[in-house]
C-alpha positions in Angstrom: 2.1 33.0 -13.9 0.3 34.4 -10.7 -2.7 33.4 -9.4 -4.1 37.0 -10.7 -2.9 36.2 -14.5 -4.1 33.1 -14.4 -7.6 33.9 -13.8 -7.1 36.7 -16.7 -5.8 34.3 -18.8 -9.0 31.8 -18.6 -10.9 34.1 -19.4 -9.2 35.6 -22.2 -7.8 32.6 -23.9 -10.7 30.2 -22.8 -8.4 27.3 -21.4 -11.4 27.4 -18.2 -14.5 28.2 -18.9 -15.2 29.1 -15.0 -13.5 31.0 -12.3 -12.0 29.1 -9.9 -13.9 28.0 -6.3 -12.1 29.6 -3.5 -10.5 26.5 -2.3 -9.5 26.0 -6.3 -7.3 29.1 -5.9 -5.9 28.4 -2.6 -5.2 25.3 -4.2 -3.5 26.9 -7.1 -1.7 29.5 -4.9 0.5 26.7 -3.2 4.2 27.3 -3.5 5.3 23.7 -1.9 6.4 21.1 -4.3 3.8 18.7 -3.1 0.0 19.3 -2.6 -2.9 17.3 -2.4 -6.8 18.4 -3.0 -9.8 17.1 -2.2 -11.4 14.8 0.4 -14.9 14.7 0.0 -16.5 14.0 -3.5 -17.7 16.8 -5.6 -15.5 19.6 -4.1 -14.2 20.5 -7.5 -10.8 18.3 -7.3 -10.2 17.4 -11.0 -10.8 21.0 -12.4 -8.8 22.0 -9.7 -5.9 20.0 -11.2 -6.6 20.7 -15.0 -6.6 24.1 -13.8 -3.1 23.6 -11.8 -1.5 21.6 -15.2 -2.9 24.8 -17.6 -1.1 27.0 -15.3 2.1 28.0 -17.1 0.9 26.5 -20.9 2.4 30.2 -22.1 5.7 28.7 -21.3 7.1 27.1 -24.7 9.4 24.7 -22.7 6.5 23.5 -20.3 5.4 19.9 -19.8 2.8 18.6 -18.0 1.4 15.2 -17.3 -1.9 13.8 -16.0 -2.2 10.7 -14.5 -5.4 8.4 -14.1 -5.0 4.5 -12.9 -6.5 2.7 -16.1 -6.9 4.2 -19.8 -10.9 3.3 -19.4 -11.1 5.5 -15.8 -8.4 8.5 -18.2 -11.3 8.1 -21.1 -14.8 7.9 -19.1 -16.9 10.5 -20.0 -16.8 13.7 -17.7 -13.3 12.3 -16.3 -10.3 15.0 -16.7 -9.0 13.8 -20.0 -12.7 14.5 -21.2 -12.9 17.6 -19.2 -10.2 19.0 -21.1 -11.5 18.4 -24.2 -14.7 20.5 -23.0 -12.4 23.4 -22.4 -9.7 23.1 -24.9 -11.5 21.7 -28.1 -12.8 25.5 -29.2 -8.9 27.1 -28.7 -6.2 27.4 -30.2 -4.6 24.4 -28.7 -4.6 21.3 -31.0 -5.0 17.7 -29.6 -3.0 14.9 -30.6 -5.4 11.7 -30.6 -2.1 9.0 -30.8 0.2 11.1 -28.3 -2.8 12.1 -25.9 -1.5 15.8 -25.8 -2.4 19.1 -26.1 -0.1 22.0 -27.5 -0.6 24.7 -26.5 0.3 27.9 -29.7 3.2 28.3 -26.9 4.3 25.0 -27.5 3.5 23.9 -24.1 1.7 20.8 -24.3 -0.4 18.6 -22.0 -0.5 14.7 -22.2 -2.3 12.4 -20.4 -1.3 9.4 -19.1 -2.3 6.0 -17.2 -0.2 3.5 -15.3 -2.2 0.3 -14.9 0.5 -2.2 -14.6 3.5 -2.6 -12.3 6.4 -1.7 -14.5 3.9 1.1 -16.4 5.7 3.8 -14.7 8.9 2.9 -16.8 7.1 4.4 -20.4 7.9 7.4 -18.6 11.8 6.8 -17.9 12.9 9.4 -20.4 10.4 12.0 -20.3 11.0 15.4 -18.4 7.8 17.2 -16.8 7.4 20.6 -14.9 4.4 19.3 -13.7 2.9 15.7 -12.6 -0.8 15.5 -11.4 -2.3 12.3 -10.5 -6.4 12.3 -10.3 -7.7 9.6 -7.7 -4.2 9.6 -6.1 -5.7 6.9 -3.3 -5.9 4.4 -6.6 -2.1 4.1 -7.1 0.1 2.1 -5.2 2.6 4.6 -3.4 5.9 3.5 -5.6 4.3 5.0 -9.1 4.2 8.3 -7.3 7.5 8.7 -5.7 9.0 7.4 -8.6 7.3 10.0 -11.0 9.4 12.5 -8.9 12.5 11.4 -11.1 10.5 13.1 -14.0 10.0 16.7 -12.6 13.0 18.3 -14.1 13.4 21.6 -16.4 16.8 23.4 -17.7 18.6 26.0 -15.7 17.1 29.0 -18.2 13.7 28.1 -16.8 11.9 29.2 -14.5 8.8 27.5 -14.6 8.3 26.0 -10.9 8.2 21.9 -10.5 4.9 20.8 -9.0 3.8 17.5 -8.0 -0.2 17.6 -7.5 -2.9 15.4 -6.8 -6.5 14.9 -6.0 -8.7 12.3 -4.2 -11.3 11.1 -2.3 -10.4 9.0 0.9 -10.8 5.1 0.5 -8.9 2.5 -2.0 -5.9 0.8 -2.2 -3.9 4.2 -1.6 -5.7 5.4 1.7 -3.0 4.6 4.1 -0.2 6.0 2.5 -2.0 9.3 1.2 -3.1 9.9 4.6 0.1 9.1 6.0 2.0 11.2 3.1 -0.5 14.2 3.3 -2.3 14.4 6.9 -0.3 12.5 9.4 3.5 13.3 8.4 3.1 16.2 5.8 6.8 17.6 6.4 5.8 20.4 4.1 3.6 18.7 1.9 0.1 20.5 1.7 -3.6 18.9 1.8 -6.5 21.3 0.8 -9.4 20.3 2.0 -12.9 20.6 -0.1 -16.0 19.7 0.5 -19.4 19.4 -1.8 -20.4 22.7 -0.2 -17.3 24.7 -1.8 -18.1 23.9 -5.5 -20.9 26.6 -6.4 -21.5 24.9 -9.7 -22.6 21.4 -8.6 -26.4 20.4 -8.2 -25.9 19.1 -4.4 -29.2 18.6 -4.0 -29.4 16.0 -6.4 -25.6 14.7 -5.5 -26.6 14.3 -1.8 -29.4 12.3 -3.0 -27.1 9.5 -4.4 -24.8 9.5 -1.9 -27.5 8.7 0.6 -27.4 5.2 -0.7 -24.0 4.9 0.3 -22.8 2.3 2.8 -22.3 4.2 5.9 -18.2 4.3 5.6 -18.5 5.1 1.6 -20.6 8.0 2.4 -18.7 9.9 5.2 -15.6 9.4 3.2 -17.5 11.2 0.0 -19.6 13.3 1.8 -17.4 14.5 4.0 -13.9 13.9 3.2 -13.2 11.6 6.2 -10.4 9.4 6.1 -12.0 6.3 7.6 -11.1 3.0 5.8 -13.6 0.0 5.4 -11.7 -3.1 6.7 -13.8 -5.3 5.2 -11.9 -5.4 1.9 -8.1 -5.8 4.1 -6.4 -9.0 4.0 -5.4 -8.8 7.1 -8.6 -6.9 8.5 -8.1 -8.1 12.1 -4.7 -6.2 12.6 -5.7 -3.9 15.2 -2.6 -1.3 16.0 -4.3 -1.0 19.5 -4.4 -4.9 20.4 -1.2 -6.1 18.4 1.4 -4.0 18.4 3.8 -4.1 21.4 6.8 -2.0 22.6 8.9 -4.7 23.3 9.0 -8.3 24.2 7.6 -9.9 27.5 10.2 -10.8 30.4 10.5 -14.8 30.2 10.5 -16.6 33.1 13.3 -18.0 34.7 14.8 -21.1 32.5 12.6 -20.2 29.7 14.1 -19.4 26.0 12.5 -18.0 23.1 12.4 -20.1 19.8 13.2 -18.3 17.0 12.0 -18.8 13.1 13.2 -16.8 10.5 11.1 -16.5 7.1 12.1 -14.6 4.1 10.1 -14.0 0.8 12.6 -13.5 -2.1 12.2 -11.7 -5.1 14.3 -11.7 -8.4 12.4 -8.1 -10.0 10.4 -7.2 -7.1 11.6 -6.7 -3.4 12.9 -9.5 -1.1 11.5 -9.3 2.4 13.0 -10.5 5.8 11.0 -11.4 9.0 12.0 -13.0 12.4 9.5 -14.3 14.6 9.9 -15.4 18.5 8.0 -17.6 20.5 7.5 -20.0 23.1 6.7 -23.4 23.9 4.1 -22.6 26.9 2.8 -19.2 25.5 0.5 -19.4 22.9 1.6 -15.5 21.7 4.0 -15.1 18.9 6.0 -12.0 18.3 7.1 -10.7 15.0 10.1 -9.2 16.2 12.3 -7.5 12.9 11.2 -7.2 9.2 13.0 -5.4 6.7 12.7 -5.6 2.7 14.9 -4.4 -0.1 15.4 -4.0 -4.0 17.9 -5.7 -5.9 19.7 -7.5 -3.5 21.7 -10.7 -4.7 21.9 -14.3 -3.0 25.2 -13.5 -1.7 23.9 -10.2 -0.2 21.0 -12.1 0.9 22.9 -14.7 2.6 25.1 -11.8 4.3 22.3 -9.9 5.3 20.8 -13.7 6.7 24.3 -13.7 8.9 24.3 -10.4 10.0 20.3 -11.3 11.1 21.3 -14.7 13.1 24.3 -12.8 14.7 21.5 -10.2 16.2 19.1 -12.9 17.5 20.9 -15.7 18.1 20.5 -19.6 16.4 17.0 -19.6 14.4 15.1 -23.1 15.1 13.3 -22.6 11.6 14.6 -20.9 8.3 11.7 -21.2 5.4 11.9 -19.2 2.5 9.7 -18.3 -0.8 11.9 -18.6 -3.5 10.3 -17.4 -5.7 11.4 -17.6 -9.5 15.2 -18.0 -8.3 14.6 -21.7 -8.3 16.4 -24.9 -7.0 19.3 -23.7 -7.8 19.1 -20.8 -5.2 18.4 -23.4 -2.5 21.0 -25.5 -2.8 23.7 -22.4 -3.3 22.9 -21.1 -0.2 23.3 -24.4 1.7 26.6 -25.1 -0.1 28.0 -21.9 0.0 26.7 -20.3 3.5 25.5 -23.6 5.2 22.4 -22.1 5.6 19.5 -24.6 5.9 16.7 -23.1 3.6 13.4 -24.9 3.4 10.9 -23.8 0.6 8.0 -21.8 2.6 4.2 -23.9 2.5 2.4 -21.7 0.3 -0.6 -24.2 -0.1 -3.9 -23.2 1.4 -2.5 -19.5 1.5 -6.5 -18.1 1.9 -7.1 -20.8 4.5 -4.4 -19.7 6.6 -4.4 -15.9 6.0 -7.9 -16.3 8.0 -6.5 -18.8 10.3 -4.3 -15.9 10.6 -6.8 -12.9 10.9 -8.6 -15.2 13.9 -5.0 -15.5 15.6 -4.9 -11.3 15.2 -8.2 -10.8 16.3 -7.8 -12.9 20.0 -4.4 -10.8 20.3 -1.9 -14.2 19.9 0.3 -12.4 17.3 2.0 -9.3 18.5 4.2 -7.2 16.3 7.0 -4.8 17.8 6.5 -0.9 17.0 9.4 -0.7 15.4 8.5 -2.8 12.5 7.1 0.5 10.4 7.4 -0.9 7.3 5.3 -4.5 7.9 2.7 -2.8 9.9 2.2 -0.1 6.8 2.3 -2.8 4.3 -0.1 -5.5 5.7 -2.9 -2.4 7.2 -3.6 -1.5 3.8 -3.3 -4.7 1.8 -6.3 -5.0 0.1 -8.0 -7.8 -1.8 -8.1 -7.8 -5.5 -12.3 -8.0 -5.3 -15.1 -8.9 -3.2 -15.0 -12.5 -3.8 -11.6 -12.3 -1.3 -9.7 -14.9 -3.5 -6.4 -12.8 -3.9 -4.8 -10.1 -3.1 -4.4 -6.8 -5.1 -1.8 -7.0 -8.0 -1.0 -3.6 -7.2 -0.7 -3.6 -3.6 2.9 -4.8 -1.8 2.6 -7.8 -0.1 6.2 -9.1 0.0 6.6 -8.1 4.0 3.1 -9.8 4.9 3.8 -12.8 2.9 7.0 -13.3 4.2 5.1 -12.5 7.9 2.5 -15.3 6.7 5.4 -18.1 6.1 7.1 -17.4 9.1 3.8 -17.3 11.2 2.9 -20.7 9.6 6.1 -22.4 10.1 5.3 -21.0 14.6 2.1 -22.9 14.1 3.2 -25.6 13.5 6.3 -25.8 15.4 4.0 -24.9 18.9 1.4 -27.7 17.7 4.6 -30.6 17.5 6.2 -29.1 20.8 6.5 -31.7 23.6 6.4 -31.3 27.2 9.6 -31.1 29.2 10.7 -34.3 31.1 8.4 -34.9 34.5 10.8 -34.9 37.6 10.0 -33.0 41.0 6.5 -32.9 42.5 6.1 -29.3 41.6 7.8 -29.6 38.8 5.4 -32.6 37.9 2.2 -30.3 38.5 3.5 -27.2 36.6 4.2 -29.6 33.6 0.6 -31.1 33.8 -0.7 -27.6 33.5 1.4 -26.8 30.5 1.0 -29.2 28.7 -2.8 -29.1 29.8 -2.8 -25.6 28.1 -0.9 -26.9 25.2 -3.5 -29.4 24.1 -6.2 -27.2 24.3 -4.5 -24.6 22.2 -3.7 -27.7 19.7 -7.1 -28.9 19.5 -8.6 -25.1 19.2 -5.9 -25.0 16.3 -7.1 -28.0 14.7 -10.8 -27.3 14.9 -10.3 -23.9 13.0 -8.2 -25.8 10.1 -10.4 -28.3 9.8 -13.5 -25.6 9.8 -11.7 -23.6 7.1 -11.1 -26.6 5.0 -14.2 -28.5 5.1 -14.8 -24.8 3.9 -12.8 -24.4 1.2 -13.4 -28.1 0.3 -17.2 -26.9 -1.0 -15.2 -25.0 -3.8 -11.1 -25.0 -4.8 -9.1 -27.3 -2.2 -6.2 -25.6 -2.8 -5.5 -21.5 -3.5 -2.0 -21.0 -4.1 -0.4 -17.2 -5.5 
């Protein structure tokens, strides 16, 4: 249906009740599979997506879906799913209260849908949609989009177009890979922009009233569609991109090595994540040098993949691993079968040392390489579950930053054990004084921020495990 019969057919079979904004129809008049609307708040973004998904209801064979994050944010009043009872309830269409649809006298129908939980996408497996529209995209965690993409489909005969659309506000647990997706790497993808000025039939008076008790970062992200993110509520809020990322590795000096450790966190449903870290003994800078994660791989394809890693960087000093629910057994299959050595990761005190962590970040004594995309995506938008800070989001992939975290642990400790190297020459004798100088006061720094984060966490749980 064109953009032209559409605005006839509001009107004359009541599925709007208003025209659309003119950002609503530029919105509506994109041809690219993918397209995002919104930005700031009050632009008009979820009646510009009801209006998207009521597009082509003359079709009999169309489907569409509409996706909130929880049932309770699908069901609040004057949310979309409530929005479209407005406009629908006096037509012809007929809503299904068990289902959540709407048919359309077409046979078209609208349902509307919620995926709260980490397997939730899978209620969908079977289903076939022309279109999928997700409201308050930044609240999903980036695998339930992409793998709504398997459900766009439609028969040869029809010629209904396949649309994936979305709006949001900046902010959440989405906000790095929506504005990654959408406004840093679109590749075709389109972002409308729309601001409270572009909705005609909003009281902004009384809207930029209450957002002028915003925080200062809430605000210009609703206000006025900026894509700042409040690091406060990042696990890892110290990761600066600016003061720890690094091209490459530092030139050693001569008759130096690097020690290497090697941490992986497995996973039986979920992912299982690599990491190699280097460092050395008289450097108080440690590198996270490769990372890589993967579905479905098994402990033999683990193990190769393991090989394949040590072959690349040489003997690891260290190899600690979470194991996850693969158990005991997992262990000792790997050291009987590969020969690998495979100590269980220290997972104890996990929120003392993710600060102990965030300090190491913030005095630039962790460096990762550029080319670990993946980690640094993963662990910049990490966010904690609440404001208490007590654990991270359920929602949110943290297998590359946890298995960044063990590794990082395991350096720790291995630099605070280190000894100097033997005394001999006279300028030998004075460079080792100086090292080893420089050691100890690293070790007693070290020390002095455990033992300030435990007398800490002492006052309430000694222990915070996942």
């Amino acid at each position: 249906m064109s953009l032209e019969a559409f605005a006839r057919a509001a009107v004359e079979h009541q599925w709007c009740p208003h025209e659309p904004t003119a950002k609503q129809r530029a919105f509506l008049a994109v041809e690219a599979d993918e397209a995002l609307f919104g930005g700031a708040a009050g632009g008009g973004k979820s009646d510009a997506l009801l209006m998207a998904a009521l597009e082509h209801v003359d079709h009999p064979s169309y489907a569409a879906i509409l996706f909130r994050r929880t049932y309770t944010d699908l069901a609040l009043p004057g949310a979309i799913m409530d929005r479209a009872h407005e406009w629908l309830a006096p037509t012809a269409a007929k809503w299904g209260d068990r289902e959540k649809r709407w048919t359309f006298p077409s046979g078209a129908t609208l349902t509307f849908g919620y995926l709260d939980g980490p397997r939730d996408r899978y209620r969908y497996q079977s289903a076939e949609f022309q279109f999928v529209g997700f409201d308050e995209l930044t609240q999903f965690p980036e695998r339930d989009y992409v793998y709504l993409f398997s459900r766009l489909r439609r028969g040869v005969t029809t010629r209904v177009p396949l649309r994936m659309r979305s709006a949001t506000n900046p902010g959440d647990i989405g906000h790095e890979w929506v504005k990654s997706r959408f406004l840093d790497e679109p590749e075709g993808r389109v972002f409308v922009a729309a601001k409270l000025d572009d909705n005609p039939y909003l009281d902004r008076a009384e809207y930029e009233r209450a957002l002028g008790k915003l925080d200062p970062v809430t605000r210009q992200q609703l206000r006025d569609g900026v894509w700042l993110r409040d690091p406060s509520g990042l696990v890892y809020s110290s990761l600066d991109p600016e003061r720890n990322v690094a091209d490459d590795l530092p030139r050693l000096p001569q008759g130096e090595t690097w020690t290497r450790v090697f941490a992986a966190d497995f996973g039986v449903r979920d992912p299982t994540a690599f990491v190699v870290w280097y460092f050395t003994a008289h450097d108080p800078v440690a590198y996270l040098v490769a990372s890589e994660q993967w579905s479905e791989r098994s402990p033999s394809e683990s193990a190769e993949k393991f090989l394949e890693w040590r072959d690349a960087h040489g003997p690891f000093e260290r190899v600690v691993g979470d194991l996850g629910g693969l158990g005991k057994g997992f262990e000792a299959e790997w050291k009987r079968r590969y020969g690998l050595p495979l100590e269980p990761a220290e997972k104890s005190n996990k929120l003392g040392f993710i600060k102990l962590m965030n300090g190491e970040l913030a005095s630039g004594r962790i460096k990762i390489l550029r080319s670990n995309v993946q980690y640094l995506r993963d662990a910049c938008a990490l966010a904690w579950a609440s404001e208490s800070q007590d654990r991270e989001h359920p929602a949110m992939a943290n297998h590359l930053p946890d298995a960044a975290l063990y590794g990082w642990r395991c350096c720790r400790a291995f630099q605070a054990t280190t000894r100097p190297a033997k005394l001999s020459e006279p300028d030998a004798i004075v460079a080792d004084i100086a090292a080893h100088k420089e050691r100890l006061i690293a070790r007693l720094r070290a020390e002095e921020e455990e033992r300030t984060i435990l007398d800490t966490l002492l006052e309430g749980d000694d222990e915070w495990t996942e």
